[in-house]
C-alpha positions as CSV (number, residue, x, y, z in Angstrom):
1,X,10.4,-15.6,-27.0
2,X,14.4,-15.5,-27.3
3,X,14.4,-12.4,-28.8
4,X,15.4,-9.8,-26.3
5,X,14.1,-7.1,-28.8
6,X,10.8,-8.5,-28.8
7,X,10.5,-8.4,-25.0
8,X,11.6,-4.7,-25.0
9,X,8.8,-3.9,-27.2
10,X,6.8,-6.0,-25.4
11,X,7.9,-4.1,-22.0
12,X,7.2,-0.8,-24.3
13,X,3.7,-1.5,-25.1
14,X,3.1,-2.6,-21.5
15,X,4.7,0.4,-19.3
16,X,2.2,2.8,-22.0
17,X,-1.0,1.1,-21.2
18,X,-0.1,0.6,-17.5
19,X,0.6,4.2,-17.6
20,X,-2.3,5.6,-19.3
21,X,-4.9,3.0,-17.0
22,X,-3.3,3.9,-13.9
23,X,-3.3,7.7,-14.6
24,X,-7.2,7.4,-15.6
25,X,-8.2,5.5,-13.0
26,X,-6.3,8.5,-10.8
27,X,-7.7,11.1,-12.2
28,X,-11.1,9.8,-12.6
29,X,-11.6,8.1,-9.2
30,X,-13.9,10.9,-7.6
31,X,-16.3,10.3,-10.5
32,X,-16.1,6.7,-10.1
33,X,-16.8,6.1,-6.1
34,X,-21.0,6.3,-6.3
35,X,-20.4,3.0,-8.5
36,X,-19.0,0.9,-5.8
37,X,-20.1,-2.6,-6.1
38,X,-19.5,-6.0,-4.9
39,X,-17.8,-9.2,-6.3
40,X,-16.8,-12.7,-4.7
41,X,-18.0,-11.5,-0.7
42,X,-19.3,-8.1,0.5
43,X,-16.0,-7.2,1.5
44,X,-14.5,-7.6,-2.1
45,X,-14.9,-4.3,-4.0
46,X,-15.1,-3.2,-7.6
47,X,-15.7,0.1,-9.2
48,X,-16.5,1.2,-12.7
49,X,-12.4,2.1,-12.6
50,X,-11.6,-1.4,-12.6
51,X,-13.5,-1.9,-15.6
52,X,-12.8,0.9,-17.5
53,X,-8.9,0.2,-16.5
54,X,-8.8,-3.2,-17.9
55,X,-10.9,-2.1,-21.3
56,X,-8.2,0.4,-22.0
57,X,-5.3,-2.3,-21.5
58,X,-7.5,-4.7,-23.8
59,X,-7.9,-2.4,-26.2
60,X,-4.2,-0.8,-26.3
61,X,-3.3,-4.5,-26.8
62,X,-5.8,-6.0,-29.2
63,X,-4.9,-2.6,-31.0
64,X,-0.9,-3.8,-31.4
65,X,-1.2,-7.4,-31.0
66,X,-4.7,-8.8,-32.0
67,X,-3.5,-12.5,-32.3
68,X,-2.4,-12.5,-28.1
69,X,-3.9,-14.1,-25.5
70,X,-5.4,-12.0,-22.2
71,X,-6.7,-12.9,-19.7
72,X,-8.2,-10.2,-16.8
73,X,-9.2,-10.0,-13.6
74,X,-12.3,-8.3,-14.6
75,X,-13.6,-10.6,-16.7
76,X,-11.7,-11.0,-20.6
77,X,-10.7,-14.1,-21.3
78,X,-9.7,-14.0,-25.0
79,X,-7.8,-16.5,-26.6
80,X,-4.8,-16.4,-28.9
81,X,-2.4,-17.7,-31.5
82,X,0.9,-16.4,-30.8
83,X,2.1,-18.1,-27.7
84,X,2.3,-15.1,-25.3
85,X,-0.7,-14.5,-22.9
86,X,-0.9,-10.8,-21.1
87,X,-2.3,-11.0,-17.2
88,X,-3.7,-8.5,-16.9
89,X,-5.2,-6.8,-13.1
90,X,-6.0,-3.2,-13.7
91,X,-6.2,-1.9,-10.0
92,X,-4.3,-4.3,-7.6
93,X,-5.8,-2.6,-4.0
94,X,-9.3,-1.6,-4.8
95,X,-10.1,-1.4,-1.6
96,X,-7.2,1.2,-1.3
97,X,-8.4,2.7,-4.3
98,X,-11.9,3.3,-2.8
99,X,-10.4,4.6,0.6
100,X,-7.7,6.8,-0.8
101,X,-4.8,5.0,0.6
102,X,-2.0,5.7,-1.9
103,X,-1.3,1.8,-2.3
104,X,-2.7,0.4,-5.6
105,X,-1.5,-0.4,-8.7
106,X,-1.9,-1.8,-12.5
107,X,-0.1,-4.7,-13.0
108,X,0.5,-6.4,-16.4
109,X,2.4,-9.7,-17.1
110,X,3.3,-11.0,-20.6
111,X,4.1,-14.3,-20.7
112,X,5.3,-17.0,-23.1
113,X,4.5,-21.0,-23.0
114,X,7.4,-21.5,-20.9
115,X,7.7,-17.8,-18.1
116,X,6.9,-15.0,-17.6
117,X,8.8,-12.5,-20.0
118,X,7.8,-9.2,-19.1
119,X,6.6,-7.4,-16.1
120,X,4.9,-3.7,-14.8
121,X,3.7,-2.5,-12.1
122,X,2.6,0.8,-11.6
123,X,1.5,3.0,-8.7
124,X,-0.1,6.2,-10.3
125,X,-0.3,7.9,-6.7
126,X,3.1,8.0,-6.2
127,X,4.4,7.8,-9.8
128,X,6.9,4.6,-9.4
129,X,7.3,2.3,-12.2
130,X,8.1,-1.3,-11.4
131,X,9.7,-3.0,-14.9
132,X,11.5,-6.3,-15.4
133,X,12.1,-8.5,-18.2
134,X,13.2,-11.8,-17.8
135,X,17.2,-12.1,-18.2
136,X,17.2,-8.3,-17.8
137,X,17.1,-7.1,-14.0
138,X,14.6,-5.0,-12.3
139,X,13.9,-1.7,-12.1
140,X,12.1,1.0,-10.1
141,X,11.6,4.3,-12.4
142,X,15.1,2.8,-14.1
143,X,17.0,2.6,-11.1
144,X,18.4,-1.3,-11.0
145,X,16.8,-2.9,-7.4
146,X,18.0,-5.3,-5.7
147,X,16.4,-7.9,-2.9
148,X,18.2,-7.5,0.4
149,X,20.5,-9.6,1.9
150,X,18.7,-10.1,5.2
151,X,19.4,-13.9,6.4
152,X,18.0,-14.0,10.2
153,X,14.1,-14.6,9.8
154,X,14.2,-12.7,13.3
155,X,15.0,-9.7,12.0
156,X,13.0,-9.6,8.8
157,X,10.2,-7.3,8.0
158,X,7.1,-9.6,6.4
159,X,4.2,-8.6,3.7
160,X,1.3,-10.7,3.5
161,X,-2.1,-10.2,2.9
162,X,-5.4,-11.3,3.5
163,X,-8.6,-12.9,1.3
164,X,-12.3,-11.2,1.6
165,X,-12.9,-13.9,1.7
166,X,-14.1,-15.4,6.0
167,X,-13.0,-18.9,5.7
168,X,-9.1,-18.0,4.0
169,X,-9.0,-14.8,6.0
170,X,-9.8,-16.9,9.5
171,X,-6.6,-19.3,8.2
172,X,-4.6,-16.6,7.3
173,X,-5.7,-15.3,10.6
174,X,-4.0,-18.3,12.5
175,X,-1.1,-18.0,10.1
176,X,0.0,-14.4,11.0
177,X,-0.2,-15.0,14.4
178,X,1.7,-17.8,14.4
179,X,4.4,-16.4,12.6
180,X,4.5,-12.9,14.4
181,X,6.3,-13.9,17.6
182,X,8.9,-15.1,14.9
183,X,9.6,-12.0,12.9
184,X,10.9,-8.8,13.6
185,X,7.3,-6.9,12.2
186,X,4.8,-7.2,9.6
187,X,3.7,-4.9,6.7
188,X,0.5,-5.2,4.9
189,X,0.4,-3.1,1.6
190,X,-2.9,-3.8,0.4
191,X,-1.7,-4.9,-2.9
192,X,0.0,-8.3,-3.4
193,X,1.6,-6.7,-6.6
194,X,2.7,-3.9,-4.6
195,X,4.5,-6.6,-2.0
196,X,6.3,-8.6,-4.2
197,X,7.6,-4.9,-5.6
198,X,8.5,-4.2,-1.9
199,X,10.6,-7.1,-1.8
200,X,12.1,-6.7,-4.8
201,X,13.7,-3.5,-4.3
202,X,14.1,-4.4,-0.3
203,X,11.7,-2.2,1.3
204,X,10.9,-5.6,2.8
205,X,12.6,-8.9,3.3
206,X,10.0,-11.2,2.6
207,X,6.2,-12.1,1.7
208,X,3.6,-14.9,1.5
209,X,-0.1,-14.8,1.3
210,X,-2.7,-17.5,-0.4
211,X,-6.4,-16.9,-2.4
212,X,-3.8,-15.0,-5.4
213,X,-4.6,-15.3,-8.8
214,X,-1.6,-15.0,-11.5
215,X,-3.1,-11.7,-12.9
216,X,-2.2,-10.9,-8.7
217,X,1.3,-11.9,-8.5
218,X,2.9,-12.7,-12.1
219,X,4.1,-9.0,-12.7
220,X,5.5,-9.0,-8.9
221,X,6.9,-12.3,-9.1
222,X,8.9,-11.8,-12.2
223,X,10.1,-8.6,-10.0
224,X,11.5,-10.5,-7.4
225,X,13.5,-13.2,-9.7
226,X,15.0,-10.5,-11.2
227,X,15.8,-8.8,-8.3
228,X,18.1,-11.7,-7.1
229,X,15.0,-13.0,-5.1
230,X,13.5,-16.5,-5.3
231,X,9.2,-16.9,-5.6
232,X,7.9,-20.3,-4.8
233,X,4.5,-21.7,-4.9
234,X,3.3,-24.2,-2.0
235,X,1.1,-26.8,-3.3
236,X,-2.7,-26.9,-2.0
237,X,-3.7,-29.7,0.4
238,X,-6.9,-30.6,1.7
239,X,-6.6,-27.9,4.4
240,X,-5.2,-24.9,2.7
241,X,-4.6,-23.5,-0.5
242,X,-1.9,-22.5,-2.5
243,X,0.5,-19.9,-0.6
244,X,2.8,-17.9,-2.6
245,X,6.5,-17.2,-0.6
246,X,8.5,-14.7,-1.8
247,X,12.4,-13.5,-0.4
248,X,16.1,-13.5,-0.6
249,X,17.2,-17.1,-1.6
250,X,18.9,-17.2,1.8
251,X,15.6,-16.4,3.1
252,X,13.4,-17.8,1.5
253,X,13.3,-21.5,3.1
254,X,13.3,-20.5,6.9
255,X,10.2,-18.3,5.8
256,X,8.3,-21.2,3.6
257,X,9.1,-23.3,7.0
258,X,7.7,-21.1,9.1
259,X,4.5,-20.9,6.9
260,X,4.4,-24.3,6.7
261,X,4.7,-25.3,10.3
262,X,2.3,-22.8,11.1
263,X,-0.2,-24.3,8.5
264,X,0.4,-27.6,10.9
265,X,-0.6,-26.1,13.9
266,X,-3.6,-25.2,11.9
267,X,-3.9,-28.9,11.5
C-alpha cells in the first residue's frame, strides 16, 4: 500500500458505497422502524437498516475487490488475500437513527497490514462527507480541516460516549463526572465516528470513550491523524477497558491524564 493511486481508488470505491448505504438507510428508515430489535443489552438497538446497510457495502466491495478482507459490525467476517481489510459499521448512532436525531453515520475504514489507509464517514442527514487518506490530509465535503489549537484542558469542549452496556456505562458514569469540573463543557454526539469527525475539523477539542470496536473508531481516527490531531489507545487493566483519547497533540496528554486519574479514583 505505497501507492497513492491505489488508495485514491480505494477512497473512490469507499465514498460510493458509504454514499449509496447512508442515502438508503435515509430514505428507507420509516419502512424500517416496526423492525427494531435488540443486540448485546436491551438498550443496544438494531434495525433491518443496519443490515441491509452493511449487505450493500459487502456487496459493492466483493463486487470490485473479491480477494479483500471485511469485517462488519453486523456480523461479516470474510477473510482475504490481499492484505487490506475494510471495517466496516453501516449506521454508527442507531439509536439516533431510530429516534430521528440527525447524528448517524456510515463509516468505512480500509486498512493495510501496517494502518489504516483510507477513511469515510458519512452523515446522510446532513449531507457531509468525512474523507482522509493516510499521507493525504482530511477533508469535510473537500474542504481541508484542521484540529484546533486549543492547549488549556479548562477551556476545551469534550465528546465522549457511553456503552449500553450497565457495568461500562456506571464507569463511564464516574469518569464524566470526574472530569466535568475540569473542562469547559461536554458534547455527546451519539456516534463515536461522528466525534472523532468533530474533532478533526475542530468543532470540538477533544474526545475519549471505552467499549469501541475498530469498525467504531478506525474511519474517525484516521480523521483525526490527518487532521494534525494525535489518537491513542489506553491499555485495559483489570478494572477498565480500553479507552480511546483523541485531541490536538498539545492536548492530548493533559486529557489522557485526566482520564486516567479519574479511572484511579475509580480505583
Amino acid at each position: 500500500m505505497n501507492s497513492a493511486v491505489n488508495r485514491d481508488r480505494l477512497l473512490e470505491l469507499a465514498v460510493a458505497l458509504a454514499r449509496v448505504a447512508g442515502d438508503t438507510a435515509r430514505d428507507t428508515r420509516s419502512e424500517v422502524l416496526t423492525s427494531i430489535e435488540t443486540k448485546s443489552s436491551p438498550t443496544d438497538l438494531v434495525t433491518k437498516a443496519d443490515a441491509a446497510a452493511e449487505q450493500i457495502i459487502v456487496d459493492g466491495i466483493r463486487s470490485e475487490r473479491p480477494h479483500d478482507a471485511i469485517v462488519g459490525e453486523e456480523g461479516t467476517n470474510r477473510g482475504g488475500t490481499t492484505g487490506i481489510t475494510w471495517h466496516v459499521d453501516p449506521i454508527d448512532g442507531t439509536t439516533n437513527f431510530v429516534y430521528d436525531i440527525p447524528a448517524w453515520s456510515v463509516s468505512i475504514a480500509v486498512a493495510s497490514a501496517d494502518h489504516t489507509e483510507v477513511g469515510v464517514v458519512y452523515n446522510p442527514v446532513n449531507n457531509e462527507l468525512y474523507t482522509a487518506i493516510r499521507g493525504g490530509g482530511a477533508f469535510l465535503n473537500g474542504r481541508r480541516v484542521e484540529v484546533n489549537d486549543q492547549a488549556d484542558l479548562a477551556l476545551s469542549l469534550i465528546g465522549t460516549g457511553f456503552s449500553p452496556h450497565s457495568g461500562v456505562r456506571r464507569v463511564q458514569a464516574g469518569v464524566a463526572t470526574s472530569v466535568l469540573p475540569r473542562i469547559r463543557d461536554y458534547r455527546r454526539f451519539g456516534s463515536a465516528a461522528l466525534d472523532l469527525c468533530a474533532v478533526a475539523c475542530g468543532r470540538i477539542d477533544g474526545f475519549y470513550e471505552t467499549g469501541l470496536n475498530i469498525w467504531d473508531y478506525a474511519a474517525g481516527k484516521l480523521m483525526v491523524e490527518e487532521a494534525g490531531g494525535t489518537c491513542r489507545l489506553l491499555p485495559p487493566n483489570d478494572h477498565h477497558g480500553a479507552w480511546l483519547v483523541a485531541a490536538p497533540p498539545q492536548l492530548v496528554d493533559p486529557l489522557q491524564d485526566l482520564v486516567e486519574k479519574a479511572l484511579g479514583e475509580l480505583g
